[in-house]
N, CA, C and O atoms as a printed pandas DataFrame, in Angstrom:
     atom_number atom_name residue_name chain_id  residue_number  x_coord  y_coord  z_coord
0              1         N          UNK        A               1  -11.042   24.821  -42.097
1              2        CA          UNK        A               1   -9.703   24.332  -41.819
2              3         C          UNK        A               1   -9.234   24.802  -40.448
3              4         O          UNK        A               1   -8.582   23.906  -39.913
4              5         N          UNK        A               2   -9.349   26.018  -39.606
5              6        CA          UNK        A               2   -9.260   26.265  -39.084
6              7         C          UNK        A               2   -9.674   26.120  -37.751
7              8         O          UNK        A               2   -9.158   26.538  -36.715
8              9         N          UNK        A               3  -10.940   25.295  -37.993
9             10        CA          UNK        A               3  -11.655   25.227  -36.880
10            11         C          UNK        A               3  -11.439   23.432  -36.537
11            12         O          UNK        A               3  -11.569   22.940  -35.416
12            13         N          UNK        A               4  -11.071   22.627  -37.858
13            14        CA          UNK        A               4  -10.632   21.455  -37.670
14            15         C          UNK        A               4   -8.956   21.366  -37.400
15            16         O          UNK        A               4   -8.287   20.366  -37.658
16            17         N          UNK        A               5   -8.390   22.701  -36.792
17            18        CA          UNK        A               5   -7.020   22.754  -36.702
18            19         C          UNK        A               5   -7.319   22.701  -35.244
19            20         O          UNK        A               5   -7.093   21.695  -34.572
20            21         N          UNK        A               6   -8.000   24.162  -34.605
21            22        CA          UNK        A               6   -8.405   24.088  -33.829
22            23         C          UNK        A               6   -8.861   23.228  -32.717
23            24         O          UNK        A               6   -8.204   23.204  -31.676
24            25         N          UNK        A               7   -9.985   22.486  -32.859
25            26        CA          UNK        A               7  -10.193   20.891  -32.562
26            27         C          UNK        A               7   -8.980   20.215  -32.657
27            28         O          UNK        A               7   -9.013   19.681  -31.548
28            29         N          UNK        A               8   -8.015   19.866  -33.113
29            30        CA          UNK        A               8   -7.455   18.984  -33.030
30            31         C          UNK        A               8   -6.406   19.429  -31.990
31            32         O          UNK        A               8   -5.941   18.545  -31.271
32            33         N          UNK        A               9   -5.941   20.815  -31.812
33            34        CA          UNK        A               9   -5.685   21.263  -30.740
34            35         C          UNK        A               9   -5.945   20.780  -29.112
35            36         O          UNK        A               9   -5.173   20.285  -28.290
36            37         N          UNK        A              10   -7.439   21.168  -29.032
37            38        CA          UNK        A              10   -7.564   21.033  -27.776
38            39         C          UNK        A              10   -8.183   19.846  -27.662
39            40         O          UNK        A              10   -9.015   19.760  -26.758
40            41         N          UNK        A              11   -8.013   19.005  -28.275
41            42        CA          UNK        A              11   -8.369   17.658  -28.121
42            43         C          UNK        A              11   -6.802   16.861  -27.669
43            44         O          UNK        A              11   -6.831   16.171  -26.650
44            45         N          UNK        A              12   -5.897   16.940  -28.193
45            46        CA          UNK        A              12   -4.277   16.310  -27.884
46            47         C          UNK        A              12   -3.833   17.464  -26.370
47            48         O          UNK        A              12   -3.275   16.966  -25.393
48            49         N          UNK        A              13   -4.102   18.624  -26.402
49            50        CA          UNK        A              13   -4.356   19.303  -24.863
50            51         C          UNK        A              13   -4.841   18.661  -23.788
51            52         O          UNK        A              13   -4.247   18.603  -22.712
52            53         N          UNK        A              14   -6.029   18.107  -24.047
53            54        CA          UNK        A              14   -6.960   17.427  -23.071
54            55         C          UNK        A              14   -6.785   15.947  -23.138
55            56         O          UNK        A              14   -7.723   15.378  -22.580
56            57         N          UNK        A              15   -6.021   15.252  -23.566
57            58        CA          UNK        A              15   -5.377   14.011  -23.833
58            59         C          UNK        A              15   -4.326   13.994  -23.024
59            60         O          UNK        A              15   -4.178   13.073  -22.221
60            61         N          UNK        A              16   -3.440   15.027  -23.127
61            62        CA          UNK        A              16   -2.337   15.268  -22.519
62            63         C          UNK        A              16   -2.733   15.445  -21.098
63            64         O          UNK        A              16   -2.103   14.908  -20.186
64            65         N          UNK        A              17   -3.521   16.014  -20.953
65            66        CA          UNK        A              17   -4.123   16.257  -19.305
66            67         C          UNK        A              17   -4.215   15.140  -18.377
67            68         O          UNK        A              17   -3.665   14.824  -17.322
68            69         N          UNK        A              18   -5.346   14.524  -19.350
69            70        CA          UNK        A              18   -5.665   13.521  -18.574
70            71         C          UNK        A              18   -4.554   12.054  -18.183
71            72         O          UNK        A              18   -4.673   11.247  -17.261
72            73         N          UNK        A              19   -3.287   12.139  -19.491
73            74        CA          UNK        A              19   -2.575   11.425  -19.024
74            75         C          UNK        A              19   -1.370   11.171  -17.733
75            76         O          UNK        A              19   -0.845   10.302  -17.039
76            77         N          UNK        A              20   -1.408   13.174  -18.120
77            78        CA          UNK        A              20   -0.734   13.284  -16.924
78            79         C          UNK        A              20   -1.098   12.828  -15.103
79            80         O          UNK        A              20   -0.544   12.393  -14.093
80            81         N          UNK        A              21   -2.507   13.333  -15.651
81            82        CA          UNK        A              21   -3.109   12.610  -14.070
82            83         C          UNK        A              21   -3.071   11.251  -13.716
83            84         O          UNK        A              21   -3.158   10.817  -12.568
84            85         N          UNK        A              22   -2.915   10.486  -14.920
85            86        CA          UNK        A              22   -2.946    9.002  -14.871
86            87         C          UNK        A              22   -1.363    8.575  -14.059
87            88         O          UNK        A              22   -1.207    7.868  -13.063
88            89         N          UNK        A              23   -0.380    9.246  -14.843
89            90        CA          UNK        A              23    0.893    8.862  -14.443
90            91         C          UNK        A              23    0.896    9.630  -12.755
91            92         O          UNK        A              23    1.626    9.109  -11.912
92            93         N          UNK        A              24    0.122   10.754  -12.402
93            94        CA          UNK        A              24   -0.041   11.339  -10.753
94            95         C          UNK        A              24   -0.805   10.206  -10.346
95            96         O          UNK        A              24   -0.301   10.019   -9.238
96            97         N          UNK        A              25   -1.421    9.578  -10.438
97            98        CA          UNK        A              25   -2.484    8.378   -9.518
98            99         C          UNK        A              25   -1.518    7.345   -9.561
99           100         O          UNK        A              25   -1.089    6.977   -8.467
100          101         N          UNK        A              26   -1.066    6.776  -10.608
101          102        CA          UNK        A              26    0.084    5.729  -10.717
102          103         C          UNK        A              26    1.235    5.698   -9.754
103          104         O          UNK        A              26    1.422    4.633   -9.165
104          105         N          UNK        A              27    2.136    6.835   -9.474
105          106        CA          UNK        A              27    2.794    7.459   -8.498
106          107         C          UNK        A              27    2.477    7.281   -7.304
107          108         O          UNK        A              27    3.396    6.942   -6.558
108          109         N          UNK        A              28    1.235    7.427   -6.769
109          110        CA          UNK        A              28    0.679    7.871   -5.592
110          111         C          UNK        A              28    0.117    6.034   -5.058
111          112         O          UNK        A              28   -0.062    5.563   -3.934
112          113         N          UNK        A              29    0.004    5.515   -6.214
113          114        CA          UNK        A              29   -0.376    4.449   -5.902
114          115         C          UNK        A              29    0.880    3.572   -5.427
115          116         O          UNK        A              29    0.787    2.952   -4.367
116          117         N          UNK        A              30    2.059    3.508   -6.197
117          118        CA          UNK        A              30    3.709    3.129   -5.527
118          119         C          UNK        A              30    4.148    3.618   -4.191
119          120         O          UNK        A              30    5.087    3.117   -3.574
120          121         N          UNK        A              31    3.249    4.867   -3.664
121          122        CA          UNK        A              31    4.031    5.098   -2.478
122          123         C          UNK        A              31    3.646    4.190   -1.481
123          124         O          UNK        A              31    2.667    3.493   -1.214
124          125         N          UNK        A              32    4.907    4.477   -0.958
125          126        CA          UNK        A              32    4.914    3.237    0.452
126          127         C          UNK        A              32    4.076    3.719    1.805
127          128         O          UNK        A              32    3.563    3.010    2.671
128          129         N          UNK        A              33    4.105    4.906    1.712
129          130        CA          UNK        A              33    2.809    5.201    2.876
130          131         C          UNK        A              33    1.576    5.464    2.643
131          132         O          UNK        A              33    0.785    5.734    3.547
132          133         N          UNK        A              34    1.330    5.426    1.669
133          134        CA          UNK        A              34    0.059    5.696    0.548
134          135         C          UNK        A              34   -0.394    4.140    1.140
135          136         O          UNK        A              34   -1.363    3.895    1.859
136          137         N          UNK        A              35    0.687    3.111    0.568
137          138        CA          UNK        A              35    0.199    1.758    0.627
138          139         C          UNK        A              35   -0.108    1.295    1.774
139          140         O          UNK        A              35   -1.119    0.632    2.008
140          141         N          UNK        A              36    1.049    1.724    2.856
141          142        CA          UNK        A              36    0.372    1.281    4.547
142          143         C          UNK        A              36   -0.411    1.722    4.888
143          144         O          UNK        A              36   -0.793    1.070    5.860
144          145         N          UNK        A              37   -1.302    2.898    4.648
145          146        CA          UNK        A              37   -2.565    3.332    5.136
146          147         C          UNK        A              37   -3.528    2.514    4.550
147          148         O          UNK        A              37   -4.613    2.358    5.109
148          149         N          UNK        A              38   -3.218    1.874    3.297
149          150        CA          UNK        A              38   -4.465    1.242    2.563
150          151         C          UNK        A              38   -4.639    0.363    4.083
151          152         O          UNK        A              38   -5.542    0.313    4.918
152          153         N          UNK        A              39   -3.311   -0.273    3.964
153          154        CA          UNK        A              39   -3.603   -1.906    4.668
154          155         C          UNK        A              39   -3.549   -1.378    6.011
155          156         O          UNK        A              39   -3.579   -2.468    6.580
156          157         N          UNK        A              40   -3.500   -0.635    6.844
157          158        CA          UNK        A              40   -4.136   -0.350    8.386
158          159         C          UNK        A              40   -5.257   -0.116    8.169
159          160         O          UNK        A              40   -5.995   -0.835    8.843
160          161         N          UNK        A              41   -6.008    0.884    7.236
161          162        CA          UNK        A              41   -7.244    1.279    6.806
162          163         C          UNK        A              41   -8.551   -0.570    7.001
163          164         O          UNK        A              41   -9.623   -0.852    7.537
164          165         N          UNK        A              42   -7.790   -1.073    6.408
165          166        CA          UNK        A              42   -8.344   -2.433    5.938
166          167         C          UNK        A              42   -8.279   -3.382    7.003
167          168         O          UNK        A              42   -8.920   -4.431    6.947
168          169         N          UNK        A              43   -7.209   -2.947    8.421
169          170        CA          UNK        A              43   -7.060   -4.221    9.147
170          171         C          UNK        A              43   -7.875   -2.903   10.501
171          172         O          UNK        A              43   -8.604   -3.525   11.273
172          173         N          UNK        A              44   -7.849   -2.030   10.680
173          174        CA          UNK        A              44   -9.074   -1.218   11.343
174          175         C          UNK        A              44  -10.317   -1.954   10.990
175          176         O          UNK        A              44  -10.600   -2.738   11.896
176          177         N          UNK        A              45  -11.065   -1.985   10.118
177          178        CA          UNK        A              45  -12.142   -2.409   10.006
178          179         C          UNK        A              45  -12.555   -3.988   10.655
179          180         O          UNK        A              45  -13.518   -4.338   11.337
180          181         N          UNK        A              46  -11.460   -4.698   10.155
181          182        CA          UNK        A              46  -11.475   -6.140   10.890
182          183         C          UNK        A              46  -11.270   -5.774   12.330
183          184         O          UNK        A              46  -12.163   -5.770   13.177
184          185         N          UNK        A              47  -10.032   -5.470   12.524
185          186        CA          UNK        A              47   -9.741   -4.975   14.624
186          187         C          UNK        A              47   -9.475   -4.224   14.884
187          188         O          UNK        A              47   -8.393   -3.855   14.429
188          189         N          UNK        A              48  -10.397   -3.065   16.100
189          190        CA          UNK        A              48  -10.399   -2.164   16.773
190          191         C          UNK        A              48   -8.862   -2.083   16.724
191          192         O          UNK        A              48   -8.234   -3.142   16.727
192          193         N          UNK        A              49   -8.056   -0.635   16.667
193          194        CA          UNK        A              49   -6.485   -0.613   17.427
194          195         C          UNK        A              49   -6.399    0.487   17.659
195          196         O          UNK        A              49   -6.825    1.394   16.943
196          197         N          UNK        A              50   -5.521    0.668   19.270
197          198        CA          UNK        A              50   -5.222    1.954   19.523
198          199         C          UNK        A              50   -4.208    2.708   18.418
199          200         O          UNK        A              50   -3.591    2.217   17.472
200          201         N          UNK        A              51   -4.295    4.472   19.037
201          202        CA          UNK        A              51   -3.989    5.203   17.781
202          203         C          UNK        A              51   -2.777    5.033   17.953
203          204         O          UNK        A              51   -2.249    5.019   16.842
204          205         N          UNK        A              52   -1.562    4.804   19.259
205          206        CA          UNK        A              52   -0.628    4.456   19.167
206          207         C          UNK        A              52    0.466    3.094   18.355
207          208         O          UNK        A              52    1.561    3.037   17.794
208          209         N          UNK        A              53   -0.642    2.163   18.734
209          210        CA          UNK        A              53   -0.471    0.816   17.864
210          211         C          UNK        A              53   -0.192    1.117   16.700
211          212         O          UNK        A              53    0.915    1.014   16.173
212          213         N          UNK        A              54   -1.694    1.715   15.969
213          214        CA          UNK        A              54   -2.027    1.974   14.337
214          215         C          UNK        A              54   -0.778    2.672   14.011
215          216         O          UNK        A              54   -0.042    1.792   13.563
216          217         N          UNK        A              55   -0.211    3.688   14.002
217          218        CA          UNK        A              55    0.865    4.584   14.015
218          219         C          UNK        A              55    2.134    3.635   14.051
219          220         O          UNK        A              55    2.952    3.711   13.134
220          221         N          UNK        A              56    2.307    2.754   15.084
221          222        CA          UNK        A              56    3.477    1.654   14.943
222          223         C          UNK        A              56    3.378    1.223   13.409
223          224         O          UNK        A              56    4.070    1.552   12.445
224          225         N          UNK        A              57    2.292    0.384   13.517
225          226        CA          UNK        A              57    1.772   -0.662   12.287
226          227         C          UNK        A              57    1.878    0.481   11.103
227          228         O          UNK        A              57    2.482    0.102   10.100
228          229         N          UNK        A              58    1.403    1.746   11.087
229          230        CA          UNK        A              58    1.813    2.326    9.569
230          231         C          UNK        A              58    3.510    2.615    9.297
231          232         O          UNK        A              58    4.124    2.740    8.237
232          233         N          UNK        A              59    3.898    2.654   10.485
233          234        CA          UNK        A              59    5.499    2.736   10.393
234          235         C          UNK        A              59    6.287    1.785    9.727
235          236         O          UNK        A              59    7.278    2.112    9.074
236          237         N          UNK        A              60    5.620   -0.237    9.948
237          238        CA          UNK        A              60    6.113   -1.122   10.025
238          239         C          UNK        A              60    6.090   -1.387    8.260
239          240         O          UNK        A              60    7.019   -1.524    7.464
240          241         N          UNK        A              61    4.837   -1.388    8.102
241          242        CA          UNK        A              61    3.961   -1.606    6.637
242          243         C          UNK        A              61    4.755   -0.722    5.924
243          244         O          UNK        A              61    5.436   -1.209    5.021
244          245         N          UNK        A              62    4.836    0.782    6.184
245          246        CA          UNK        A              62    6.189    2.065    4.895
246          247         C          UNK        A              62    7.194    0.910    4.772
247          248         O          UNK        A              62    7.486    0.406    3.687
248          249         N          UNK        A              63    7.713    0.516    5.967
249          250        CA          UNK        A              63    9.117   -0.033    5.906
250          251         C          UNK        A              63    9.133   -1.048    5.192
251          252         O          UNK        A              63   10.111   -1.319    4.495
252          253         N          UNK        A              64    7.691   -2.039    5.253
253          254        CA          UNK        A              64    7.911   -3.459    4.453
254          255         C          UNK        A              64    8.299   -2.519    3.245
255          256         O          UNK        A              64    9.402   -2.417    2.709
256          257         N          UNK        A              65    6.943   -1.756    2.899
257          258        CA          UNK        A              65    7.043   -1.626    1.332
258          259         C          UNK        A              65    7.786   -0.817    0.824
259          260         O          UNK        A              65    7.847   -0.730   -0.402
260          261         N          UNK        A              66    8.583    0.026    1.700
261          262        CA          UNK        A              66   10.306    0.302    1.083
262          263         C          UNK        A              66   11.206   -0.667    1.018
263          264         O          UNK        A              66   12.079   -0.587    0.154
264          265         N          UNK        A              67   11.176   -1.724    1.877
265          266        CA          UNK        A              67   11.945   -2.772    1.835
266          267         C          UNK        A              67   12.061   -3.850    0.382
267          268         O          UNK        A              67   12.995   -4.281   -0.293
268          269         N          UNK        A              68   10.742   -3.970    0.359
269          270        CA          UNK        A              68   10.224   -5.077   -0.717
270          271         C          UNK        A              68   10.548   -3.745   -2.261
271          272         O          UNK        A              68   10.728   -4.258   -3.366
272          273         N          UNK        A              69   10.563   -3.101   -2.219
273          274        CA          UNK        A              69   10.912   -2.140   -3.472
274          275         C          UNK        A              69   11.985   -2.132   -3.818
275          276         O          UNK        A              69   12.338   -1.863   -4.966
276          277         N          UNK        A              70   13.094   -2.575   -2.414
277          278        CA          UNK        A              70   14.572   -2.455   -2.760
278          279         C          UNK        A              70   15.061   -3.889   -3.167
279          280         O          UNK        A              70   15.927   -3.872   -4.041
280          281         N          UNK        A              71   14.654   -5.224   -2.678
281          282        CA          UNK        A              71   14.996   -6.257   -2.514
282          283         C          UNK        A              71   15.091   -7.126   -4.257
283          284         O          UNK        A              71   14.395   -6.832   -5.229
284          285         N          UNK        A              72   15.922   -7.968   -4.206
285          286        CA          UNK        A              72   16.633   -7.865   -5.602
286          287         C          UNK        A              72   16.268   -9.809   -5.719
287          288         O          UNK        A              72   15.999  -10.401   -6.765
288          289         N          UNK        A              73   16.373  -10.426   -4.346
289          290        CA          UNK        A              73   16.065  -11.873   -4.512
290          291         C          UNK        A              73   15.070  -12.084   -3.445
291          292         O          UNK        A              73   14.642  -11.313   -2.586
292          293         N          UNK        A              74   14.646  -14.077   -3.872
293          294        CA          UNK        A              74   13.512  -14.331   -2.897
294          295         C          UNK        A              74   13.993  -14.691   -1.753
295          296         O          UNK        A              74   13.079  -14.735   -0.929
296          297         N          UNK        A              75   15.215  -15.030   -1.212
297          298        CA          UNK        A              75   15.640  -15.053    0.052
298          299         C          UNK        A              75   15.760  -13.648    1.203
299          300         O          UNK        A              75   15.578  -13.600    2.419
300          301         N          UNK        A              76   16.157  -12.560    0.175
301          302        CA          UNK        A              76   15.484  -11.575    0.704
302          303         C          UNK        A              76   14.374  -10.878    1.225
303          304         O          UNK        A              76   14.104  -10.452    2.348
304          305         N          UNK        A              77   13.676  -10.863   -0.093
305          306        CA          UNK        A              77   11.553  -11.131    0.084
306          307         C          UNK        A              77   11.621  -12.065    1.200
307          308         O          UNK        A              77   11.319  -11.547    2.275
308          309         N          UNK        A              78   11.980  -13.479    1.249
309          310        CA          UNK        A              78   11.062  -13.937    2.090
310          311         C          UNK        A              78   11.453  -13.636    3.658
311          312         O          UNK        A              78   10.653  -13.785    4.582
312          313         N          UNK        A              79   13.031  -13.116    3.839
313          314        CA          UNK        A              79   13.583  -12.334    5.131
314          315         C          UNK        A              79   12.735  -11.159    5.740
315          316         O          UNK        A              79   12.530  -10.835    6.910
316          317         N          UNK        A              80   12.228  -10.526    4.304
317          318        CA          UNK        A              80   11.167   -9.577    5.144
318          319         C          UNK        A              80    9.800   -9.725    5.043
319          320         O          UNK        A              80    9.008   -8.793    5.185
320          321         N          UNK        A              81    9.454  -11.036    4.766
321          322        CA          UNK        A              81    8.176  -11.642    4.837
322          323         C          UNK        A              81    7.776  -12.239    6.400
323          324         O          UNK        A              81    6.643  -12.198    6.881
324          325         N          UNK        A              82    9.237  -12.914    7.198
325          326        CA          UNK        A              82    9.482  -13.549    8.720
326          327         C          UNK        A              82    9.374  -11.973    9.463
327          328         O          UNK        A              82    8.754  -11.775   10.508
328          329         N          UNK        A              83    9.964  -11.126    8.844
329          330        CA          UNK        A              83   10.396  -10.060    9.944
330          331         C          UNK        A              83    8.834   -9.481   10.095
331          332         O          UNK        A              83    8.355   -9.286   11.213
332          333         N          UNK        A              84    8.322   -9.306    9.258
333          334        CA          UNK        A              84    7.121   -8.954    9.224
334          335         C          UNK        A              84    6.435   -9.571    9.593
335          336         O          UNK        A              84    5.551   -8.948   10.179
336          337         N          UNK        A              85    6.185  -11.578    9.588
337          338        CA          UNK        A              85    5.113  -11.702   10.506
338          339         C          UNK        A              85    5.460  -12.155   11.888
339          340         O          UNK        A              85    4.643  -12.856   12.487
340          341         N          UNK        A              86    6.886  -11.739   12.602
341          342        CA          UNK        A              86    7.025  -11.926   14.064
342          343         C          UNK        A              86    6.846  -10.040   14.404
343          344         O          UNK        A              86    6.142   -9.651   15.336
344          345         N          UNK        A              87    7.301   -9.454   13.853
345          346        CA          UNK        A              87    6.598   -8.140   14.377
346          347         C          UNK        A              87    5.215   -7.816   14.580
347          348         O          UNK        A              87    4.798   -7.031   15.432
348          349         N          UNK        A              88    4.435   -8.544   13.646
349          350        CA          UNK        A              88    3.090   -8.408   13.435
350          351         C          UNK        A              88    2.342   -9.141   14.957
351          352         O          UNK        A              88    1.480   -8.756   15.748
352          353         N          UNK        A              89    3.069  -10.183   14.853
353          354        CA          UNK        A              89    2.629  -11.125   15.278
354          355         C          UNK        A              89    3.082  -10.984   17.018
355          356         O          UNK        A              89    2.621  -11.663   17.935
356          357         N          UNK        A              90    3.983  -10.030   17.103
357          358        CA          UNK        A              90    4.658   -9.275   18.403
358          359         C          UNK        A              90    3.625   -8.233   19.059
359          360         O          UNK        A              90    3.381   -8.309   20.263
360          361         N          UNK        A              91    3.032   -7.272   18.257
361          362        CA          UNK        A              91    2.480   -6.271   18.326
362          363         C          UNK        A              91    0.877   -6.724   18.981
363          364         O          UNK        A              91    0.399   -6.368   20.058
364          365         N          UNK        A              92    0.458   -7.335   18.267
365          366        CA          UNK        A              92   -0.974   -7.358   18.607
366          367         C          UNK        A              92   -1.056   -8.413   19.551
367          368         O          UNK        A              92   -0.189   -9.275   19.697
368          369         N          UNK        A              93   -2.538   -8.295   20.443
369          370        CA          UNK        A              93   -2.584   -9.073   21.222
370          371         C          UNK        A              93   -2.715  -10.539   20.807
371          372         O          UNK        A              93   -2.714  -10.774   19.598
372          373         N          UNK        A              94   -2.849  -11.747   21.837
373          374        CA          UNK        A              94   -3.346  -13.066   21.263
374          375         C          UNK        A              94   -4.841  -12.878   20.362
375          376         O          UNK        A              94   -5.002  -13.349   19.236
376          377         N          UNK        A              95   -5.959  -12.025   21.182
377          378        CA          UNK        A              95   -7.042  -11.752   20.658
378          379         C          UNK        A              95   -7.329  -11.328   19.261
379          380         O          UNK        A              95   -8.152  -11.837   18.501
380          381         N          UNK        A              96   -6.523  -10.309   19.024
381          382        CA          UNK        A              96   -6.442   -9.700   17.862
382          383         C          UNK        A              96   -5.650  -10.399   16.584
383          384         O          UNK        A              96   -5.789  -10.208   15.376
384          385         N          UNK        A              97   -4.920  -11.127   17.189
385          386        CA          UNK        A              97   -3.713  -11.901   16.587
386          387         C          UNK        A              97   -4.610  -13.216   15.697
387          388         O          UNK        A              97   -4.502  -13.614   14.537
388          389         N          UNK        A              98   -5.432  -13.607   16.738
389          390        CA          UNK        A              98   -6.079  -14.979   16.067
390          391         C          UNK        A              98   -7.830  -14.481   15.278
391          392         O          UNK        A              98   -8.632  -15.152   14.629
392          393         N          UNK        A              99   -7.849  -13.013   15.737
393          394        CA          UNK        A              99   -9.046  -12.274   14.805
394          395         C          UNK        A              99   -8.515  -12.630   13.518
395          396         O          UNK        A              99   -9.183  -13.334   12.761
396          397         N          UNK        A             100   -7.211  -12.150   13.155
397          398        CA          UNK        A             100   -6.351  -11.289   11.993
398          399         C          UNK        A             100   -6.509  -12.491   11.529
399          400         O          UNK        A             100   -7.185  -12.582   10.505
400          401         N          UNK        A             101   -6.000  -13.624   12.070
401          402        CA          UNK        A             101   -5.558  -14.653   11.662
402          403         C          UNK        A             101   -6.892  -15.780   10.869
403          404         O          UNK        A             101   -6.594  -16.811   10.266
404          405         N          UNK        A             102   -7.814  -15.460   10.989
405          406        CA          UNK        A             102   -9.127  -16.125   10.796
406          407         C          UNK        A             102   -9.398  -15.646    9.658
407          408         O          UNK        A             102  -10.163  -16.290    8.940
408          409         N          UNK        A             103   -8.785  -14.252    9.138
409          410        CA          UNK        A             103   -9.264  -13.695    7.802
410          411         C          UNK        A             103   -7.684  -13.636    7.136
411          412         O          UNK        A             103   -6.815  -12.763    7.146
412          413         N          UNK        A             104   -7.773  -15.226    6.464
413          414        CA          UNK        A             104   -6.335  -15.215    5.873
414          415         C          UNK        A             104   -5.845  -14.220    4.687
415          416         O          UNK        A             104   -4.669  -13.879    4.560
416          417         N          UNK        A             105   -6.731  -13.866    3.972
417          418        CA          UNK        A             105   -6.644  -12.630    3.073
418          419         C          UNK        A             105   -5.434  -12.032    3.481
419          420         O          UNK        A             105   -4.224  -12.159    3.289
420          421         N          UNK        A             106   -6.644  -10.953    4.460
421          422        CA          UNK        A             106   -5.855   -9.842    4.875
422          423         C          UNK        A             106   -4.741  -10.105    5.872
423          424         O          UNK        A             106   -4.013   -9.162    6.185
424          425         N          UNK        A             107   -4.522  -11.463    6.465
425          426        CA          UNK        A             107   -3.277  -11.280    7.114
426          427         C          UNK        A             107   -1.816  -11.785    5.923
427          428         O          UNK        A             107   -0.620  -11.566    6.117
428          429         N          UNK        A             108   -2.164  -12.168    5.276
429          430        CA          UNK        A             108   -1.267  -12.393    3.884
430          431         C          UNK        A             108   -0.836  -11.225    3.473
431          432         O          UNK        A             108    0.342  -10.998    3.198
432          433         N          UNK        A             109   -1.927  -10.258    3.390
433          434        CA          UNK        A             109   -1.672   -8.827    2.590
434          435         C          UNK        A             109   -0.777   -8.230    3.277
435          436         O          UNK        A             109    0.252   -7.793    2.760
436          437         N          UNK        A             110   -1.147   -8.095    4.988
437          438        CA          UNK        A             110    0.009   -7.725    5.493
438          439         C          UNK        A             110    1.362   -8.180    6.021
439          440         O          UNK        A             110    2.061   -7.522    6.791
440          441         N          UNK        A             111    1.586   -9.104    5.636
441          442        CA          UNK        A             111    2.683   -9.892    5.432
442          443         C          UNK        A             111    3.663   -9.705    4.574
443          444         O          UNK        A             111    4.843   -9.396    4.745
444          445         N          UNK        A             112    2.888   -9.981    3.394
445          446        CA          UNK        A             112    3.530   -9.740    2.272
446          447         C          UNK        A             112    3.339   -8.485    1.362
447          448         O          UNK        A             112    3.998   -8.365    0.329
C-alpha cells in the first residue's frame, strides 16, 4: 500500500512538472520578441542584412506583434498589415525587396 501510495505520488509530481514547462514554452512562444526573431531569423536566411537593418526589422516585427495582440477589429489588423508592408517595403532595398517578394510565404509572414 505504501509503495502504491508512493508511486502515485511521484508520478502526479512529475506530471505536474512537466506541465508546468508546457505552460513556460507556451508563454515564450506568445512573446512578441521571441516571435520577431523567429521571422528575422527566417528572412536572414533568404537575404543577407546588415546588423543595423536586422535590429530595425526586430524592432518593427515586436511592434507588429504587440500591435496585432492589442487590436480588437479587421480594420485595425488590416491598418497594421499597410503599415507594415510600406515600412517593410521602405527599409529594404529594390534588390532585396523583390528577393523577399519572390518567396510569397515568407513575405506574408512578415506582414502579417
Amino acid at each position: 500500500m505504501k509503495k502504491i501510495f508512493l508511486s502515485l505520488i511521484i508520478f502526479f509530481a512529475l506530471s505536474n512538472t512537466a506541465f508546468a514547462q508546457d505552460k513556460v514554452q507556451e508563454k515564450k512562444s506568445k512573446d512578441p520578441v521571441v516571435l520577431a526573431k523567429m521571422e528575422i531569423a527566417e528572412l536572414v536566411k533568404e537575404i543577407p542584412l546588415e546588423s543595423s537593418l536586422e535590429n530595425g526589422l526586430i524592432s518593427l516585427l515586436t511592434y507588429k506583434h504587440e500591435t496585432l495582440a492589442k487590436v480588437t477589429t479587421d480594420k485595425e489588423r488590416n491598418q497594421v498589415y499597410e503599415t507594415m508592408k510600406s515600412k517593410l517595403d521602405g527599409s529594404l532595398t529594390p534588390e532585396q525587396l523583390k528577393k523577399l517578394k519572390s518567396n510569397k510565404k515568407l513575405y506574408e509572414n512578415l506582414i502579417k
